[in-house]
C-alpha positions as CSV (number, residue, x, y, z in Angstrom):
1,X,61.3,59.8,-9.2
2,X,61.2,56.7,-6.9
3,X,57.1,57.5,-6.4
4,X,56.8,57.8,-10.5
5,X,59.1,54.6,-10.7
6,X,56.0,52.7,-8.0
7,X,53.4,53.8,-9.9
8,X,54.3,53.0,-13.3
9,X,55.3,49.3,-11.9
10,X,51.9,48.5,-10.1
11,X,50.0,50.0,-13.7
12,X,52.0,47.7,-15.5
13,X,51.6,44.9,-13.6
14,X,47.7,45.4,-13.8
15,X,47.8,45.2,-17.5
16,X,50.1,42.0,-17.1
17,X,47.0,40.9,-15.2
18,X,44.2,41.9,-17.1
19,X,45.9,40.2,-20.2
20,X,47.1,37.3,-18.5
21,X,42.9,37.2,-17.8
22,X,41.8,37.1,-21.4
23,X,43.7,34.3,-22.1
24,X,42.1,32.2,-19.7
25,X,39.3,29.8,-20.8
26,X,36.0,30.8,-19.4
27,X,34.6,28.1,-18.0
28,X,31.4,26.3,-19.0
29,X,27.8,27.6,-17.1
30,X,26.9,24.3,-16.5
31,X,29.2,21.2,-17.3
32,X,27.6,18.9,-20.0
33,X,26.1,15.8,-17.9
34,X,28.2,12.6,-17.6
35,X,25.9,9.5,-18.6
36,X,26.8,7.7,-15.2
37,X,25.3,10.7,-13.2
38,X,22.2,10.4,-15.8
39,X,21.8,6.7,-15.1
40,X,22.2,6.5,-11.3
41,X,19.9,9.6,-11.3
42,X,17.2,8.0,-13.2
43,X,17.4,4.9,-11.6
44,X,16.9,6.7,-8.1
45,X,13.9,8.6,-9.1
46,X,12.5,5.0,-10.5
47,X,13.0,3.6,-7.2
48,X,11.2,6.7,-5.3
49,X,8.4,6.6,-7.9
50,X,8.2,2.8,-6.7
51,X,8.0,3.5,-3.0
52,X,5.3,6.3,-3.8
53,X,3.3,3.9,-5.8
54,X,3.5,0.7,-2.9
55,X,2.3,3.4,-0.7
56,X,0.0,3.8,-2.3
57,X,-1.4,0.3,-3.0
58,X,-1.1,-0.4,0.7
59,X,-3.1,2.8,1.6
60,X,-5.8,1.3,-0.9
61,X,-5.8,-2.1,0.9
62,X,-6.5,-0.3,3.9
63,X,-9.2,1.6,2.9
64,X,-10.8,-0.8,1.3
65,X,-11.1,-2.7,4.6
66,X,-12.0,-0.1,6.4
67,X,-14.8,0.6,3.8
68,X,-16.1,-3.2,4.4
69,X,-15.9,-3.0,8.5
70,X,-17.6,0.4,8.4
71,X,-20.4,-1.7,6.2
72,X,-20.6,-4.4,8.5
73,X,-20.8,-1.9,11.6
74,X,-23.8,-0.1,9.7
75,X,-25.7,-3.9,9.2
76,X,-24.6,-4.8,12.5
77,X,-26.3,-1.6,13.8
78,X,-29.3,-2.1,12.0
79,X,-29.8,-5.7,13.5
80,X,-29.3,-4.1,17.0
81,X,-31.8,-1.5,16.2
82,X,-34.4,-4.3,15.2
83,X,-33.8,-5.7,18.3
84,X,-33.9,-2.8,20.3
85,X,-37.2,-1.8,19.2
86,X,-39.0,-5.0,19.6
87,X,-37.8,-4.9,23.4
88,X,-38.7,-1.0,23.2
89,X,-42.6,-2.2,21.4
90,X,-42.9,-4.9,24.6
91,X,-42.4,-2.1,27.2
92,X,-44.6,0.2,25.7
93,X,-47.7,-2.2,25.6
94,X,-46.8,-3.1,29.0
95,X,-46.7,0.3,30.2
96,X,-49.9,1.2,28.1
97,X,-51.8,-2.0,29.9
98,X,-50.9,-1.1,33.2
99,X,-52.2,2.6,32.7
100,X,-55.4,1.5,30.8
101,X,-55.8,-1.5,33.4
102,X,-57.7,-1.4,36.9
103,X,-56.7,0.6,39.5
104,X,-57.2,-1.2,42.1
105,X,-54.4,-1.8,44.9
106,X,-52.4,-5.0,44.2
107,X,-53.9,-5.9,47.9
108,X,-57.4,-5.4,46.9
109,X,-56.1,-7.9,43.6
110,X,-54.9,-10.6,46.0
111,X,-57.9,-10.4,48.4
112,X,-60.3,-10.5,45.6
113,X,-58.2,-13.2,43.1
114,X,-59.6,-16.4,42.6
115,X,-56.3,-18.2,43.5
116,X,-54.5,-15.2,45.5
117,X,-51.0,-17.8,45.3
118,X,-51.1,-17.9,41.4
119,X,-52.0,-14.0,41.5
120,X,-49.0,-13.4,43.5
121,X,-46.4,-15.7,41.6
122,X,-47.6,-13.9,37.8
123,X,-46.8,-10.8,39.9
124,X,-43.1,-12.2,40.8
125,X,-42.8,-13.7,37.0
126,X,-43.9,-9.8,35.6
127,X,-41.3,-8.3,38.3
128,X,-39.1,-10.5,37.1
129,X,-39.9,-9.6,33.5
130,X,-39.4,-6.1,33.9
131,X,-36.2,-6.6,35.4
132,X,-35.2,-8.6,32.4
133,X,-36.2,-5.7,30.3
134,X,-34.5,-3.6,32.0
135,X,-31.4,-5.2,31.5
136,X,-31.9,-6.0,27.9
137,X,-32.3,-2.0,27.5
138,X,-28.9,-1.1,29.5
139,X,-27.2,-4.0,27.2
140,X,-28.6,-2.8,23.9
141,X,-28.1,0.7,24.7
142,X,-24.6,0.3,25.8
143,X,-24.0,-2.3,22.3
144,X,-25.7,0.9,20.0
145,X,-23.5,3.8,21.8
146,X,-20.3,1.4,21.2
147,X,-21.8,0.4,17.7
148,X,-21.6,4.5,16.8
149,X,-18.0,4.7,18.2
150,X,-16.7,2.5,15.8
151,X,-18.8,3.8,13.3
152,X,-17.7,7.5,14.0
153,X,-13.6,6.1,14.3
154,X,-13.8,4.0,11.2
155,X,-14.9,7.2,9.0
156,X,-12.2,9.0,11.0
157,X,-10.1,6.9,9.9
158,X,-11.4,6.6,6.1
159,X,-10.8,10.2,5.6
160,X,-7.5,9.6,7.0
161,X,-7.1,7.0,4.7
162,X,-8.4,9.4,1.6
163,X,-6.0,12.2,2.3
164,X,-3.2,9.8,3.0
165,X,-3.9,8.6,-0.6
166,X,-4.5,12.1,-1.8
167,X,-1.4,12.8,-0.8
168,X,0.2,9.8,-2.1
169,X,-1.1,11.0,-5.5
170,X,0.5,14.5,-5.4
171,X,3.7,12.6,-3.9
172,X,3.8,10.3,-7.1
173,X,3.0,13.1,-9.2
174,X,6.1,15.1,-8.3
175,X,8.3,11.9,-8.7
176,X,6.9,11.1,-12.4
177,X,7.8,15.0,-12.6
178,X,11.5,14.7,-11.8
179,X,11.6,11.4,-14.4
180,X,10.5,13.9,-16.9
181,X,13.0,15.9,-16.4
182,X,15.8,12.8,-15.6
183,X,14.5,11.3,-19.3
184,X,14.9,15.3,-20.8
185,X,18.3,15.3,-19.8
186,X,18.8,11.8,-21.1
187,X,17.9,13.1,-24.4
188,X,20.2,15.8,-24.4
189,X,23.0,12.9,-24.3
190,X,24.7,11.9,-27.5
191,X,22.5,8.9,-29.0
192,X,25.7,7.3,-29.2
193,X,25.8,7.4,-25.3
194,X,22.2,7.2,-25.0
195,X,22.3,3.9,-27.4
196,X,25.1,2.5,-25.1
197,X,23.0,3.1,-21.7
198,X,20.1,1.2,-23.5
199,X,21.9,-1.4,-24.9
200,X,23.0,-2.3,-21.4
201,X,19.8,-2.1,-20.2
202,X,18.1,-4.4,-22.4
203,X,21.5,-7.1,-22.1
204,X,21.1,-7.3,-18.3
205,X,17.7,-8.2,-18.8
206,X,18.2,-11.2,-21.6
207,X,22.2,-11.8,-20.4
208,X,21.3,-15.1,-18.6
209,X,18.1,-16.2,-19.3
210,X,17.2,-19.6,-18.4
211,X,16.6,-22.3,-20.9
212,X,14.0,-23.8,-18.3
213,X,13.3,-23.0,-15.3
214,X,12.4,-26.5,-13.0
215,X,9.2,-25.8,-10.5
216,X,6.5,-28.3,-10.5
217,X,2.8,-27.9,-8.9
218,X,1.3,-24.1,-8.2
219,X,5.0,-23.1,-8.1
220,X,5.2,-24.3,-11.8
221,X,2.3,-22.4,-13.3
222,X,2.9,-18.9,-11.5
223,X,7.0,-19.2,-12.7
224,X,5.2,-20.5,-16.4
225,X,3.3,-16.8,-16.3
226,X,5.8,-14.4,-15.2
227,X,8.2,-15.7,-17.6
228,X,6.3,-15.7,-20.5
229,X,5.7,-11.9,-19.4
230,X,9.5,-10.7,-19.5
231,X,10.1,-7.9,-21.9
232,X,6.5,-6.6,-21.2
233,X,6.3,-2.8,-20.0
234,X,6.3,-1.4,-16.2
235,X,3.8,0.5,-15.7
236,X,3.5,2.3,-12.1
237,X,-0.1,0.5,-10.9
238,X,-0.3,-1.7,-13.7
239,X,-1.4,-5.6,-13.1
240,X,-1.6,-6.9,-16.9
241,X,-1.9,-8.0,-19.4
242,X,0.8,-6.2,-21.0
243,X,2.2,-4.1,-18.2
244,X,3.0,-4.2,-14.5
245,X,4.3,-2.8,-11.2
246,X,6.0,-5.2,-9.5
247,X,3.4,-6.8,-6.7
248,X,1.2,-6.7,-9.9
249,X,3.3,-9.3,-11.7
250,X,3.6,-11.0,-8.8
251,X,-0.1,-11.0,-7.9
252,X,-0.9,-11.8,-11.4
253,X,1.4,-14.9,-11.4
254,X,0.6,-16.5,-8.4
255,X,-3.2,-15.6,-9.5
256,X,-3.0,-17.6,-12.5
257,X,-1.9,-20.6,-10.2
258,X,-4.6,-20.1,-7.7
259,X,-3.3,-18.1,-5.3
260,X,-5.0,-14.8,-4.1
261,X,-1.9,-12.2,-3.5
262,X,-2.7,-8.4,-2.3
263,X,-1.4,-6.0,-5.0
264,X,1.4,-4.9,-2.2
265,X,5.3,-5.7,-2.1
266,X,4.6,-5.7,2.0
267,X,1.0,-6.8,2.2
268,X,2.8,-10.0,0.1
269,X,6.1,-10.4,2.2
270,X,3.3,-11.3,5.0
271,X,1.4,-13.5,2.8
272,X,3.5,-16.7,3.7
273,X,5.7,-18.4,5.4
274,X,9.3,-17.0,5.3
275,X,11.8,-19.1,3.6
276,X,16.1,-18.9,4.1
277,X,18.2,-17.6,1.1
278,X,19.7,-20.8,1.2
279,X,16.1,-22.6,0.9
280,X,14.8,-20.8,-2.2
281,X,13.0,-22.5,-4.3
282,X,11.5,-21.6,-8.0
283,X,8.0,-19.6,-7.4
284,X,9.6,-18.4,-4.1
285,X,8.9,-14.1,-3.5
286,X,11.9,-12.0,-2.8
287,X,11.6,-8.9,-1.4
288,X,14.1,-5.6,-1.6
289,X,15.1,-2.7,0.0
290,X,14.1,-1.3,3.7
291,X,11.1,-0.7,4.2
292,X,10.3,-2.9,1.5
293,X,9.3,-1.8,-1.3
294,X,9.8,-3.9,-4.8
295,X,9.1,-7.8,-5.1
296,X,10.3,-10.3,-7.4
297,X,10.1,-14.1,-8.1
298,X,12.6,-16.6,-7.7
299,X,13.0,-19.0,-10.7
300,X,16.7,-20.5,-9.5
301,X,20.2,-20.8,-10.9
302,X,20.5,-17.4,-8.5
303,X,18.4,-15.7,-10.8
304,X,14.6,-13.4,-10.4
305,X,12.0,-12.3,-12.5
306,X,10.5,-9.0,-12.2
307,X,9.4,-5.7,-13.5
308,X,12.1,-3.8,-13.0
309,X,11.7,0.0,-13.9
310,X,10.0,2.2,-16.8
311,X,13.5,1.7,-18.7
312,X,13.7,-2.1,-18.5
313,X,10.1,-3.9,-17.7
314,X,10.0,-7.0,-17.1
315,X,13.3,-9.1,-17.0
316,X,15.7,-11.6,-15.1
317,X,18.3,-10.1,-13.2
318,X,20.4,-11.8,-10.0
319,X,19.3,-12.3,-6.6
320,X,21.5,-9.7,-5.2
321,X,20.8,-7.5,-7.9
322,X,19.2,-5.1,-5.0
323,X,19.1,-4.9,-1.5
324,X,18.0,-8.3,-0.5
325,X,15.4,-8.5,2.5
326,X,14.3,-11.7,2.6
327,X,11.6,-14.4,0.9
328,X,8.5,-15.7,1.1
329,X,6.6,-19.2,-0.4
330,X,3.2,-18.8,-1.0
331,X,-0.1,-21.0,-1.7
């Protein structure tokens, strides 16, 4: 009876169970995304899709001063060779005039000379000659075998340069593929939320904007044309007219004041001298994050232009608005 008395208590707990079981709430597969999550996740893939793309703008400086050295090897080489075969041309007629001359002994040629002293010193000036030759071969020869080892390690390093960039390419591709999917998960949001995460997009940009912005010379004209640019599109590679990256606005800015800027966040951080926080001036550079990688332009009052990201373009946000690395003053 005891044993019947177990048995019936254990089933009748596992009902209690099983029914205690339905009532619970399943729980959601997946939990609907929070639109802080959405934002900082977007705003991170903007950031690597902006390291990917000053990648690869520098690897594009690069090669295209590796193409121009490899040129200037290859016209260097060709000089050389001029040279070289102009000695190489003197030699051979003086070879093919001692072999078609007389045979006679250079004894029998003083004893029978004329002036046997003058015979003698040509003889030391033609030694001499050869010798010079001689040395003019070992130099050019040595010049034209390190003349083809640059050659040879500059297209090395061109191919390098091409798959680096290649790579690069693929690199950027997968980043614009996970802002796809960032933006497809935005749009899953409610447009209320989605509205607000705009909305605060768009007021950091136009919160604070100057009236004026007071820069005077070169300074005053590259300020003039990134301002009048804010609100414009970013566009990864872009340098104008309606969209940039952000060396492009940069580039195109100090451009317009006469001031030749590689398209490059750190190609331009070394395009200057480097100027204290403390001593920024308006047209000043700024440059962000470690290795640096994004570039704005300081216009005072605390305050930056610069193309920001795909979701904002170009606008005016704080000095401190991102990792702060340091400045530079150009022109």
């Amino acid at each position: 009876m005891t044993h019947d008395r177990k048995r019936l208590g254990s089933a009748l707990l596992g009902i209690t169970a099983i029914a205690a079981i339905g009532f619970v709430p399943a729980s959601p597969a997946q939990a609907e995304p929070d639109i802080s999550d959405v934002e900082q996740r977007v705003d991170r893939l903007y950031h690597e899709a902006e390291q990917a793309q000053e990648r690869y703008n520098d690897a594009k400086l690069d090669l295209a001063d590796l193409r121009d050295e490899l040129g200037s090897l290859r016209a260097d080489e060709r000089r050389q060779d001029a040279r070289l075969e102009a000695v190489r041309a003197q030699v051979t007629d003086s070879v093919r005039r001692q072999y078609e001359g007389e045979s006679i002994s250079t004894v029998g040629q003083v004893v029978v000379s004329d002036d046997p002293a003058a015979f003698l010193g040509q003889l030391s000036t033609m030694s001499s000659y050869t010798q010079l030759q001689d040395t003019l071969f070992a130099d050019y020869s040595t010049e034209v075998e390190a003349l083809s080892l640059r050659e040879e390690a500059t297209a090395d390093r061109t191919a390098e340069i091409a798959a680096t960039t290649e790579q690069l390419g693929k690199e950027k591709a997968a980043v614009e593929s996970k802002l796809d999917e960032a933006k497809d998960l935005l749009a899953d949001l409610e447009a209320e939320e989605r509205e607000r995460l705009t909305s605060t997009s768009r007021s950091t940009s136009t919160s604070r904007m100057p009236a004026s912005v007071p820069a005077s010379g070169r300074a005053a004209a590259a300020v003039s044309y990134a301002m009048a640019q804010v609100g414009d599109a970013y566009v990864y590679g872009a340098t104008g007219d309606s969209a940039f990256d952000c060396s492009g606005l940069t580039m195109r800015a100090w451009g317009a004041a006469g001031v030749g800027l590689p398209h490059s966040s750190s190609a331009q951080y070394g395009s200057g001298p480097h100027i204290a926080a403390s001593a920024l001036q308006p047209g000043d550079l700024v440059f962000y994050y470690s290795p640096i990688s994004h570039v704005g332009m300081y216009i005072g009052n605390g305050m930056i232009v610069h193309a920001a990201n795909p979701s904002t373009g170009v606008q005016v946000a704080g000095l401190y608005s991102m990792p702060y690395v340091g400045a530079v003053r150009p022109g």
